[in-house]
Backbone as CSV, one residue per row, in Angstrom:
resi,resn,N_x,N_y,N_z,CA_x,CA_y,CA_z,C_x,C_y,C_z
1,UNK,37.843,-17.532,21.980,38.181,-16.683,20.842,37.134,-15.584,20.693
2,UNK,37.604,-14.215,19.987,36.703,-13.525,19.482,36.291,-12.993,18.289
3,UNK,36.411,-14.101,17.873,35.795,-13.764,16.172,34.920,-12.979,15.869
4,UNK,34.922,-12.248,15.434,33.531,-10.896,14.946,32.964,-10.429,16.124
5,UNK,33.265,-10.088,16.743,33.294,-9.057,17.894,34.770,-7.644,18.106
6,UNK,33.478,-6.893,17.461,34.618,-6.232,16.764,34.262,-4.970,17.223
7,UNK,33.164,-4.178,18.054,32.809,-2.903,18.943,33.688,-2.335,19.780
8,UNK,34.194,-1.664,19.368,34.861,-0.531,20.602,34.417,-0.977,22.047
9,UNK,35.766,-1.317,22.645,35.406,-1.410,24.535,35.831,-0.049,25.245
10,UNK,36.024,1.015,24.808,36.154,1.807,24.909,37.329,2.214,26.631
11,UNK,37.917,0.747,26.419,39.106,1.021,27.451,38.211,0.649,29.163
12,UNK,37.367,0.176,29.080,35.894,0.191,30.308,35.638,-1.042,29.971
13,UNK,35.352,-1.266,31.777,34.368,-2.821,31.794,33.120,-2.649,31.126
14,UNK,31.790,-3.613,31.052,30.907,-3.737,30.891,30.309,-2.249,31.101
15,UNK,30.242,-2.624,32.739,29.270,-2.049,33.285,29.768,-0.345,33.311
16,UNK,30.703,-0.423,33.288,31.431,1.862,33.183,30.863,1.811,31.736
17,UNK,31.241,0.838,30.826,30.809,1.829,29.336,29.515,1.717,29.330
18,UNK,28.342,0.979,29.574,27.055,0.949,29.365,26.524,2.289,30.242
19,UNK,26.995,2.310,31.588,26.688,3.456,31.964,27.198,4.891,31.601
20,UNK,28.728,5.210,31.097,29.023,5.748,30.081,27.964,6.498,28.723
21,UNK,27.598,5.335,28.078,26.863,5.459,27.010,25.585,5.911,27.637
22,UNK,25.061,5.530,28.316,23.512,5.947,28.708,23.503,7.442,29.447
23,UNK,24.619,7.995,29.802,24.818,9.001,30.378,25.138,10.147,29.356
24,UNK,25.919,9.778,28.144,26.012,10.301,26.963,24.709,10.760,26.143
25,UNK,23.583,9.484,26.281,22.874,9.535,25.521,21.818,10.454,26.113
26,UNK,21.903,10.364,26.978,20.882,11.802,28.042,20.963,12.858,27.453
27,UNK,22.468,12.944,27.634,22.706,14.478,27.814,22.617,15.139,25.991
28,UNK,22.812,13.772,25.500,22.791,14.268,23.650,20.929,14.815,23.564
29,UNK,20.005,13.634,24.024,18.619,13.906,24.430,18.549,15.534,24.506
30,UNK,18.572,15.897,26.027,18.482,16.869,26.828,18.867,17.708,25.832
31,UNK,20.255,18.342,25.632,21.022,19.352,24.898,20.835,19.596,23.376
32,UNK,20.578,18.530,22.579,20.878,17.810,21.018,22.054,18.255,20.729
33,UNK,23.390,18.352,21.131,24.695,17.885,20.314,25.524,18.029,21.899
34,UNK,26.441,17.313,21.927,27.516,17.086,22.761,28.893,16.965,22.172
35,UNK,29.791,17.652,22.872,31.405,17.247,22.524,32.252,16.706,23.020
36,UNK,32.124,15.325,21.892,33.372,14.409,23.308,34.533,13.917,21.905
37,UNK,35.039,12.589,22.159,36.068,11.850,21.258,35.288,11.437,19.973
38,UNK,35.883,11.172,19.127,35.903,10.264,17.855,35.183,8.744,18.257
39,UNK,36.312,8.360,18.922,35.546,6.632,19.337,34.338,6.568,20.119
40,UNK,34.252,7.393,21.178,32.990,8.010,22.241,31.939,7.858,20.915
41,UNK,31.913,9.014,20.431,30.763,9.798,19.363,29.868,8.623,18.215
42,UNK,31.131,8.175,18.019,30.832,6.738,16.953,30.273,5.504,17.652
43,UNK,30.746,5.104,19.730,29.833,4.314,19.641,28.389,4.902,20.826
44,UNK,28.659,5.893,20.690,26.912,6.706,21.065,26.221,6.501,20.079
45,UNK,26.315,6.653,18.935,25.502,6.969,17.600,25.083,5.132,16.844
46,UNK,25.790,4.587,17.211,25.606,2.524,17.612,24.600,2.844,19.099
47,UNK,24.431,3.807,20.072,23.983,3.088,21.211,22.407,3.863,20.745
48,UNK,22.085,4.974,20.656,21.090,5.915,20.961,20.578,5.827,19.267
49,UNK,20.706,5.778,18.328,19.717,5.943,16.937,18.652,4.635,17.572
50,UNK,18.904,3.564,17.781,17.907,2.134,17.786,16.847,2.790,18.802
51,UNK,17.777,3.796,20.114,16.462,4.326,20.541,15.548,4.972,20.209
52,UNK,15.731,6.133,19.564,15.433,7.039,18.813,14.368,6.461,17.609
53,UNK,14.569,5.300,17.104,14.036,4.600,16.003,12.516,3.916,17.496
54,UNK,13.006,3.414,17.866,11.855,3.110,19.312,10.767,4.176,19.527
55,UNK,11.446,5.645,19.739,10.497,6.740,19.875,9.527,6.924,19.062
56,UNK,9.957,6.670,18.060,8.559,7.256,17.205,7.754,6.655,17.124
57,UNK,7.466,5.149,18.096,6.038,5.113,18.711,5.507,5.364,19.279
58,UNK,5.497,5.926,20.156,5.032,6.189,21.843,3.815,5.016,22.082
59,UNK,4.517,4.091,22.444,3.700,2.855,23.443,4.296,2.987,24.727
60,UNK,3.055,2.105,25.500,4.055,2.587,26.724,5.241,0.886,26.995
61,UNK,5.422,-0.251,26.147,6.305,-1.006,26.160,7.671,-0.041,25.590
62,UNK,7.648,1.125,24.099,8.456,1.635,23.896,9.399,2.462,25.012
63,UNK,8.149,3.325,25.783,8.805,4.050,26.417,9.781,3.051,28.009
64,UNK,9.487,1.735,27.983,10.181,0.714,29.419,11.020,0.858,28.894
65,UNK,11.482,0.379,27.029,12.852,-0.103,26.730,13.254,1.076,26.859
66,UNK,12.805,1.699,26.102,14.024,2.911,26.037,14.336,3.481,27.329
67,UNK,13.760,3.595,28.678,13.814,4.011,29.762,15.019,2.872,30.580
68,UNK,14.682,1.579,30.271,15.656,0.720,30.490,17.247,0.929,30.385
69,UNK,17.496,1.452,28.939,18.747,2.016,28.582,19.072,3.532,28.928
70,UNK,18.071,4.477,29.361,18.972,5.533,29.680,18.839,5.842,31.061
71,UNK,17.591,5.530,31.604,17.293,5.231,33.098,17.120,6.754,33.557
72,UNK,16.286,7.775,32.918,16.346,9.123,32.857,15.045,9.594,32.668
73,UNK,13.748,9.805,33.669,12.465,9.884,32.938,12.528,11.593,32.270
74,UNK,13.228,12.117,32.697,13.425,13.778,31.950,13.895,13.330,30.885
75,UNK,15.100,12.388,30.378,15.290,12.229,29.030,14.341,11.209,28.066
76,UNK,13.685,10.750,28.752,12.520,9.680,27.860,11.670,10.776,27.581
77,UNK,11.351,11.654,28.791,10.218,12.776,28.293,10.460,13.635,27.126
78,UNK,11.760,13.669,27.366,11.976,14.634,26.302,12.435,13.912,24.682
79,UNK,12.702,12.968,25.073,12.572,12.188,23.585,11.332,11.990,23.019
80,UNK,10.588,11.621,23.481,9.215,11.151,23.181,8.147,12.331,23.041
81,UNK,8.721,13.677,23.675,7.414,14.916,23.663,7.627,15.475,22.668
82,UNK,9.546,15.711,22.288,10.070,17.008,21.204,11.187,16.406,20.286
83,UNK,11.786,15.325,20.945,12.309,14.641,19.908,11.360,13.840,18.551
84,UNK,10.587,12.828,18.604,9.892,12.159,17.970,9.378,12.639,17.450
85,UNK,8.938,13.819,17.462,7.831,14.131,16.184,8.628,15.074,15.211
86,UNK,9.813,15.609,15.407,10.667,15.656,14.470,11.568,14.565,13.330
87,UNK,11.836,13.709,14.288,12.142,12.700,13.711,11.537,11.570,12.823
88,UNK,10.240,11.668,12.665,9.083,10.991,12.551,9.061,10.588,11.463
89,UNK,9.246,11.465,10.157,9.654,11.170,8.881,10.625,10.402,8.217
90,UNK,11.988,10.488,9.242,13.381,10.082,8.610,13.048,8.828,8.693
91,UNK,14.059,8.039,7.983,13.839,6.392,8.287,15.273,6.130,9.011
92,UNK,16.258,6.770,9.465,17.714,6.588,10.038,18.278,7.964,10.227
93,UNK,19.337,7.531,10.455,20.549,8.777,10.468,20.072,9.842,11.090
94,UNK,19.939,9.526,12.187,19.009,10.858,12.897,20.676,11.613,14.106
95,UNK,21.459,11.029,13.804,22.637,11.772,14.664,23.658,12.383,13.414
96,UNK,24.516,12.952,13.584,25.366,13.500,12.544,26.451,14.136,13.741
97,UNK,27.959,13.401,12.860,29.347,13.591,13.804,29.905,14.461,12.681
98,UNK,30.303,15.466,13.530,31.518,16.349,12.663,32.745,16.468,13.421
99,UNK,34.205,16.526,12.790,35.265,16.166,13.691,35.601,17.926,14.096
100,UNK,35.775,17.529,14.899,36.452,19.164,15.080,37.723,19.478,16.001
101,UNK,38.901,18.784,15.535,39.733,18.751,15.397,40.817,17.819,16.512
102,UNK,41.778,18.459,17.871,42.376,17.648,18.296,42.191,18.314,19.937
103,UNK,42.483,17.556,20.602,42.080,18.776,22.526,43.604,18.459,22.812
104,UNK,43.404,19.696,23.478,45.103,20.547,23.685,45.817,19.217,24.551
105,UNK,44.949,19.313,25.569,45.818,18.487,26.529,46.576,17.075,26.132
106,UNK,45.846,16.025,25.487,45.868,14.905,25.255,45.734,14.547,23.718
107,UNK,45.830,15.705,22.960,45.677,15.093,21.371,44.516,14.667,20.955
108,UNK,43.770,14.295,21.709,42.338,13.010,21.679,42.099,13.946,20.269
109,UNK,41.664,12.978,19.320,40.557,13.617,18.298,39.551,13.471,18.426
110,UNK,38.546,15.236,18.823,37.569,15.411,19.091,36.346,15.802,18.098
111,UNK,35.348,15.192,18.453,34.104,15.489,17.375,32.923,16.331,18.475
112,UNK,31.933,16.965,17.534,30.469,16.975,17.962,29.516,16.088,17.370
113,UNK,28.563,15.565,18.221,27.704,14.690,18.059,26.147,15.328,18.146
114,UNK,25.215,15.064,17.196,24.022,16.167,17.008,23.230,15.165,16.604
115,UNK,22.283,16.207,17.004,20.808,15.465,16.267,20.204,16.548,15.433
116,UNK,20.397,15.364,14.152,20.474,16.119,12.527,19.217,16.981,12.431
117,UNK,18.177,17.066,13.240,17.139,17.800,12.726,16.764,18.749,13.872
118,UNK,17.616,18.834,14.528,17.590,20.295,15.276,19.121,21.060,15.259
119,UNK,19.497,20.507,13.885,20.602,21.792,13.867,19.640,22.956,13.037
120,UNK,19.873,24.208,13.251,19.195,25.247,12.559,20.511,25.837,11.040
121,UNK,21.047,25.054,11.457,22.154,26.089,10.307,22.331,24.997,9.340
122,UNK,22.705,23.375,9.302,22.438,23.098,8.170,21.475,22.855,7.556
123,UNK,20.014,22.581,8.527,18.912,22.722,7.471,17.718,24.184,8.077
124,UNK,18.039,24.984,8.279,17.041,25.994,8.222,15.597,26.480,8.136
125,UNK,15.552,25.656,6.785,14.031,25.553,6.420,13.827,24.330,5.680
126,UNK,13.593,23.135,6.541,13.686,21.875,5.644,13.010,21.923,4.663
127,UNK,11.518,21.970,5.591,10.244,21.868,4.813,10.392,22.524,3.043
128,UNK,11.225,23.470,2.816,11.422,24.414,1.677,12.269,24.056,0.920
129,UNK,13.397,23.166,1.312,14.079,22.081,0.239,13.162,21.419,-0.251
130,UNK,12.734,20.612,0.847,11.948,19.446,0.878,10.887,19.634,-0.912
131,UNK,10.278,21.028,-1.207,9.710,21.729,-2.094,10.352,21.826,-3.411
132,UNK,11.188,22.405,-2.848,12.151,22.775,-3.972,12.996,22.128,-4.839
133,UNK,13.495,20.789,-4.192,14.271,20.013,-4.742,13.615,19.009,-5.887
134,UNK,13.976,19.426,-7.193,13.350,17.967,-8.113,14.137,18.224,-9.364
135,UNK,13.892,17.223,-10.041,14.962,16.440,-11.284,14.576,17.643,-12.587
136,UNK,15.282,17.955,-13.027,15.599,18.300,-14.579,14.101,17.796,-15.242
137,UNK,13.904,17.039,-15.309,12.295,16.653,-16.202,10.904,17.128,-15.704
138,UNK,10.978,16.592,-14.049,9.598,16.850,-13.384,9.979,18.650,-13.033
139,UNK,10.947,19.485,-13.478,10.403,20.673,-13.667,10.144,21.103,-14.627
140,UNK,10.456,21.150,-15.782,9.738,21.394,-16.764,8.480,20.783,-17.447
141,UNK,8.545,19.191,-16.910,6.981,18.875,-16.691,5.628,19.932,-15.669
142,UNK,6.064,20.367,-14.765,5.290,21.156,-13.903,5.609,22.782,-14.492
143,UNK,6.665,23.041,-14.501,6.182,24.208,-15.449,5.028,24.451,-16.100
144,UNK,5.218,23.631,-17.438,3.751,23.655,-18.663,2.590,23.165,-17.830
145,UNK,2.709,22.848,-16.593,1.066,22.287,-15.507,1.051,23.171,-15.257
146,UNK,1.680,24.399,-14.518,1.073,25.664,-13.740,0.843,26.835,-14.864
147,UNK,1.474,26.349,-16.472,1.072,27.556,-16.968,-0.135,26.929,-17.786
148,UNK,-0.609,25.785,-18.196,-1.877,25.518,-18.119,-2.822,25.648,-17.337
149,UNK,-2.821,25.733,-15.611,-3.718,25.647,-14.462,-4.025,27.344,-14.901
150,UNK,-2.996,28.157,-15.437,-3.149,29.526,-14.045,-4.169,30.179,-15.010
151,UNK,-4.415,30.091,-16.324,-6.181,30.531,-16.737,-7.137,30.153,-15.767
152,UNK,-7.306,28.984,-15.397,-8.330,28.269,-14.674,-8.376,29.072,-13.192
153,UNK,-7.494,29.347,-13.057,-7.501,29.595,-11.081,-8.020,30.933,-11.085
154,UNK,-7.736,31.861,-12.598,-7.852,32.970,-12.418,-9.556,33.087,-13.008
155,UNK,-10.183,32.272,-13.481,-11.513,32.299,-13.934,-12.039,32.113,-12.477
156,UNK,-11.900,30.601,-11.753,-12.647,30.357,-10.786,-12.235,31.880,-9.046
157,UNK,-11.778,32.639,-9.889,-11.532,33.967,-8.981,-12.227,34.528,-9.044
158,UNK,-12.919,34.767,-10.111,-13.629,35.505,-10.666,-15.002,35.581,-10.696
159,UNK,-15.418,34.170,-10.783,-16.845,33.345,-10.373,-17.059,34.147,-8.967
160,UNK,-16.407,33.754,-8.075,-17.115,34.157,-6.231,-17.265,35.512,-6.759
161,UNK,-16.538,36.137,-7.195,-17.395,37.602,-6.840,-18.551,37.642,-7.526
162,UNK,-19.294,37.294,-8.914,-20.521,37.575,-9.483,-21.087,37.093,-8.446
163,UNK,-20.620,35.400,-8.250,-21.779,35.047,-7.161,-22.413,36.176,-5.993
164,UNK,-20.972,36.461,-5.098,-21.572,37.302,-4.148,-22.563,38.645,-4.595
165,UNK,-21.739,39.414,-5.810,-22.499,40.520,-6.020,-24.206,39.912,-5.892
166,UNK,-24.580,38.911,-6.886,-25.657,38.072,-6.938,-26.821,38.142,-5.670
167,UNK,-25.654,37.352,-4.732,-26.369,37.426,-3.204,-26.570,38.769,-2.278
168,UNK,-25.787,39.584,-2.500,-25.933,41.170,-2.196,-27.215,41.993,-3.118
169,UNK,-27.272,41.125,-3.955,-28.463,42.062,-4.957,-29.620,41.502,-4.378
170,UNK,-29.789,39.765,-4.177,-30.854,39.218,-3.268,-31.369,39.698,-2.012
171,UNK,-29.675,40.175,-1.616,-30.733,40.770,0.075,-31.028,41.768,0.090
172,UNK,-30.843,42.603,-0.953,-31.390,44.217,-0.704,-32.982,43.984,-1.614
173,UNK,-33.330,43.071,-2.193,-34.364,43.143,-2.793,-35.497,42.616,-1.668
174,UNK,-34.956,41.693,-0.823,-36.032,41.226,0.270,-36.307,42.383,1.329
């Protein structure tokens, strides 16, 4: 019986979909987004995040497994040199599927498959959300902080220059 075994066989023995998937997962590596099927896309994104979650150690046991599953030292390199330290922050969801619509020949419903932090168009300037984004309270809490600070910042502006004039008056007197 197969009770709870419930993963896409994706129509492939064992051994075509594992190699399948690891061949997928290269080229997602290599490129960061690929366009294939719906079922494809969904179980790449089951095969390659656990790796991806692996990368952001760089040991060298990390880099066997993960080399184990894609069997690609250009794609381990490149996970581990330019992938990982982007990814470094997230705690998941480091792929993102969008459907994009149906392929002429065969109907198949087709998606793109990406890696969420090297698209440039939905996040642009992370770092600047990342800033920008906060609750109804903690801004108007920080408001009344920066308009309390900004006397202060503008006094201690003011200090360096006496000082220097100070030290400019010292060396012309020696």
């Amino acid at each position: 019986m197969r009770h709870g075994k419930k993963f896409n066989h994706l129509g492939r023995t064992a051994s075509h979909r594992s190699a399948l998937l690891s061949n997928m997962a290269c080229s997602l590596i290599e490129h960061k987004r690929i366009n294939t099927t719906v079922a494809k896309a969904k179980a790449l994104r089951v095969y390659v995040e656990p790796l991806l979650t692996k990368a952001k150690e760089d040991t060298t046991h990390n880099r066997r497994i993960v080399f184990s599953y894609l069997q690609s030292k250009e794609a381990v390199t490149e996970l581990f040199r330019s992938v990982a330290p982007k990814i470094a922050e997230r705690n998941g969801g480091y792929t993102r599927i969008i459907k994009t619509g149906f392929r002429p020949g065969d109907a198949a419903d087709t998606a793109l498959i990406e890696l969420v932090d090297f698209n440039e168009l939905y996040n642009p300037n992370a770092e600047e959300k990342k800033t920008t984004r906060r609750s109804r309270r903690s801004a108007s809490a920080k408001k009344e902080a920066v308009v309390a600070e900004a006397p202060v910042v503008e006094e201690k502006a003011a200090e360096p220059t006496a000082e220097a004039a100070d030290s400019t008056e010292e060396k012309t007197e020696e």
